[in-house]
N, C-alpha and C positions, 0 to 999 in steps of 0.2 A: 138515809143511805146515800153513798157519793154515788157516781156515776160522770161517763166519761162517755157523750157521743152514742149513748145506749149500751154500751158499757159498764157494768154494775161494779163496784170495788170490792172485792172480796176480802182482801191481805194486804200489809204493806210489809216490806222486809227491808231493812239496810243491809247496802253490800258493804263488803272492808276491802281495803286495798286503794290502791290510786283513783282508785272512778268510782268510791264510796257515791252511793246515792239512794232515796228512798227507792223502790223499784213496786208497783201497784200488780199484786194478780187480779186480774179483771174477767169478767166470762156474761155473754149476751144470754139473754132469757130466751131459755129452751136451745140453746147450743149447750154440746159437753165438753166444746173446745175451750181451752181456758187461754188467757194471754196474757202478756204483759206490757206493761205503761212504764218506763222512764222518763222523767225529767228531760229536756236537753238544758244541757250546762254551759250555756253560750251568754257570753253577756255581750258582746261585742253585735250592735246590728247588723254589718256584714257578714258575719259569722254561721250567726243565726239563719238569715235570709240565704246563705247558701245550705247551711246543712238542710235547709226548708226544702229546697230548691233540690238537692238529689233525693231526700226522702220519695218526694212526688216519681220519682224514677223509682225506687227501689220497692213501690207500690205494682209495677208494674213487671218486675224483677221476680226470675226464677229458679234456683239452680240447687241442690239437693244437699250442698255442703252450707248454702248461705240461709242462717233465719229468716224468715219471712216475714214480711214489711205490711202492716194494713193501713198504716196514714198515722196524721199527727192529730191528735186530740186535745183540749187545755186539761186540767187541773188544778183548785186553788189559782189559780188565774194563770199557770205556767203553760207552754208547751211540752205536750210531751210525746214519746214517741211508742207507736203502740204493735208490739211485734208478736208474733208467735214465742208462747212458753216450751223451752228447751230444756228438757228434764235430763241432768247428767252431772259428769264431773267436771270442773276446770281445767284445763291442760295443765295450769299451770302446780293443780294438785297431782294429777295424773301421773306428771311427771318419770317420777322416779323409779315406777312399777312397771315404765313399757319397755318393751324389746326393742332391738334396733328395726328389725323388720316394720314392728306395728311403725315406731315413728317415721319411717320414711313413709308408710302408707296414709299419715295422717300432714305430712307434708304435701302428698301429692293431690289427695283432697281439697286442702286449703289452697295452695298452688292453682290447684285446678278455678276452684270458687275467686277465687283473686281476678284470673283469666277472664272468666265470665264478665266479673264486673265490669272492667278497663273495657272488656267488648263494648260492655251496654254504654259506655262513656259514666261510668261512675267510679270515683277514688273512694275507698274503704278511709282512710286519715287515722285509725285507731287499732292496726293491727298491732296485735300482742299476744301473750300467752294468755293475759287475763279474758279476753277476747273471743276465745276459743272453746267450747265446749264437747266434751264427748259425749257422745247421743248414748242414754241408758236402755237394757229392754231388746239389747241385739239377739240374742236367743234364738227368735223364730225368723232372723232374716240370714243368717246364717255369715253374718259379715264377721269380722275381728274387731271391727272398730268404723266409727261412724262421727267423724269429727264434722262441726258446724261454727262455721264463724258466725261470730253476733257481736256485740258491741260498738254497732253504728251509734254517734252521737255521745257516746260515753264522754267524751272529752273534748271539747277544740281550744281548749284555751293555749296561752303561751308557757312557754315554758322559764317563766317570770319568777317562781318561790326560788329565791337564788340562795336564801339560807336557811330554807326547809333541813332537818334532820330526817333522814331516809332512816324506817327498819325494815324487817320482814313481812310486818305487814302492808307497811306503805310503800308500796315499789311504783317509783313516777312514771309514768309513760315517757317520760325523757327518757330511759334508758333503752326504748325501742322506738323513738323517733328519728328518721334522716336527720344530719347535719343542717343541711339546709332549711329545715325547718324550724329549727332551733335558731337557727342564724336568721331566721327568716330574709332570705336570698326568695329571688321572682323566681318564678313556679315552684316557692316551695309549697308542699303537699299535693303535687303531681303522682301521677302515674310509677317513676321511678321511686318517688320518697312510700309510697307502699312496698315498693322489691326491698328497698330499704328496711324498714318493717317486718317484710314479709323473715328476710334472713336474721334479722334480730331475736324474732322468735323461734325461727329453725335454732339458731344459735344455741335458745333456753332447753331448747329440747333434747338437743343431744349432747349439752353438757349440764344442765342444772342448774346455769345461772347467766345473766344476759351479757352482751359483749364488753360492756362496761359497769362498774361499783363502783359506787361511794358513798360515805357517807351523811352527803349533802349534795342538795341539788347544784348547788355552783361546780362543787370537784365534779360532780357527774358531768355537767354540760363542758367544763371544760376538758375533759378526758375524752367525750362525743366528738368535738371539732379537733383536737389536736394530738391524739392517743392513737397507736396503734392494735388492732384486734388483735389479743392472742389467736393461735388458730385452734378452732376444737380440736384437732388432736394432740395438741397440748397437755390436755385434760381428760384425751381419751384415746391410747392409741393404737385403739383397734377399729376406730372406724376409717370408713374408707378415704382414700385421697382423695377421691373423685368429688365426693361429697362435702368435703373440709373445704376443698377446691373451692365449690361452688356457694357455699354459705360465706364465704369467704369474699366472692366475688360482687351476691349479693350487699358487704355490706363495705365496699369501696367509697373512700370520701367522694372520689372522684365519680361525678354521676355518668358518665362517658363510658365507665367499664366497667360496671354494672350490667346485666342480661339487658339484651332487650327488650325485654317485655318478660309477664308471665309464661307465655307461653314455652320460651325457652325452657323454664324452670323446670317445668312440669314435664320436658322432652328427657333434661339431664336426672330426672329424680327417677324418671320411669328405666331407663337405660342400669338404673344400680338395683332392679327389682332380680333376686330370684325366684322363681316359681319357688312355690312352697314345698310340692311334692321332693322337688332338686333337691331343696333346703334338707327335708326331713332324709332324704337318700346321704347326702354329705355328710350330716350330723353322723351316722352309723357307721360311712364308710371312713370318717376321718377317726382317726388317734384322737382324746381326748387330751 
């Protein structure tokens, strides 16, 4: 039987999509918490030795929208990263069945977790939809939704496969990474190249598809540094300005006019909230 750290192996599962990897469920004798082990995908030594290096912090890291971190263990002689099992849907499966209301609620959550981290001096490097999970089992807490970021370490490599063939189910994380990181420009995968990120996936959310397609990682990368964003209400034109605004703003080449920080984010996301009760009164009293 494997084992990982006292860690026993229970499963191995392959994911699909950009950040395909074995993924281990693992669970300690006589715990009924179970967890999970990823691979990190770093070939590069300095790569590695940093993702090593915020892990150590994100062990230490606590915040209700972000997976939880319990250290790096080997495997087969790998590193790997061993997190709490988040039982749910993918955002990026979710997709298409949520309301506007739910998705601005699940922006402000992740917004909010983004916030947290940059507090604690840690860069997430791998926000996306795939990224992103909605917590199942909300029932007895009475929430509408319960989004979690996870997909620490999924990725750090470059964005080098220049004549990959993109389909549905292989969507590159190029197509939600900063410019500047793809350019690899100094301080790219900062602070800002997550707000980056961060509205790449807003972007998937409230239109169904990321700022940029193609069918190849080269058109991709060059449509990232030299393409202009349609704006979501291009695609959708009943959401609000304010929000089109701001996802918009979010995904600026120019890192200068960009939010400053999360926290902005999470100030403009909550300013477009209606109470619900309002919500349900408007619904009635407006004409259909």
């Amino acid at each position: 039987m494997q084992t990982l750290d006292g860690w026993t192996v229970e499963g191995v599962q392959l994911a699909r999509g950009a950040a395909a990897a074995r993924t281990y469920s693992l669970r300690r004798p006589h715990s009924a918490a179970p967890v999970t082990a990823r691979p990190l995908r770093c070939e590069r030594p300095e790569q590695r030795a940093r993702l090593l290096r915020e892990t150590r912090a994100l062990v230490d890291f606590a915040h209700p929208h972000v997976c939880r971190t319990y250290g790096v263990g080997r495997l087969h002689g790998r590193p790997c990263l061993v997190t709490e099992r988040i039982d749910g849907t993918p955002l990026r499966d979710a997709q298409p069945t949520l309301d506007l209301e739910t998705k601005i609620e699940i922006m402000i959550q992740i917004a909010d977790a983004v916030r947290a981290l940059h507090d604690a001096r840690i860069v997430h490097h791998s926000i996306m939809p795939h990224s992103i999970v909605l917590r199942s089992g909300l029932e007895a807490s009475g929430r509408a939704v319960d989004a979690v970021l996870v997909g620490f370490g999924l990725t750090c490599s470059d964005a080098s496969a220049a004549g990959q063939v993109l389909d549905d189910d292989v969507i590159a994380p190029t197509a939600y990474m900063a410019p500047e990181q793809i350019d690899a420009q100094p301080r790219a995968g900062d602070r800002l190249s997550d707000l980056y990120s961060l509205g790449a996936t807003f972007y998937h959310l409230v239109t169904g598809r990321a700022p940029f397609v193609a069918d190849t990682a080269q058109r991709l990368i060059e449509r990232v540094l030299v393409s202009d964003v349609p704006p979501p209400r291009a695609f959708d034109p009943v959401l609000p300005e304010a929000l089109d605004a701001l996802v918009l703003r979010c995904l600026a080449r120019d890192r200068a006019l960009r939010p400053a920080d999360a926290s902005e984010i999470v100030h403009a996301l909550r300013a477009l909230v209606v109470p619900r009760p309002l919500m349900r009164w408007l619904r009635r009293a407006l004409p259909s």
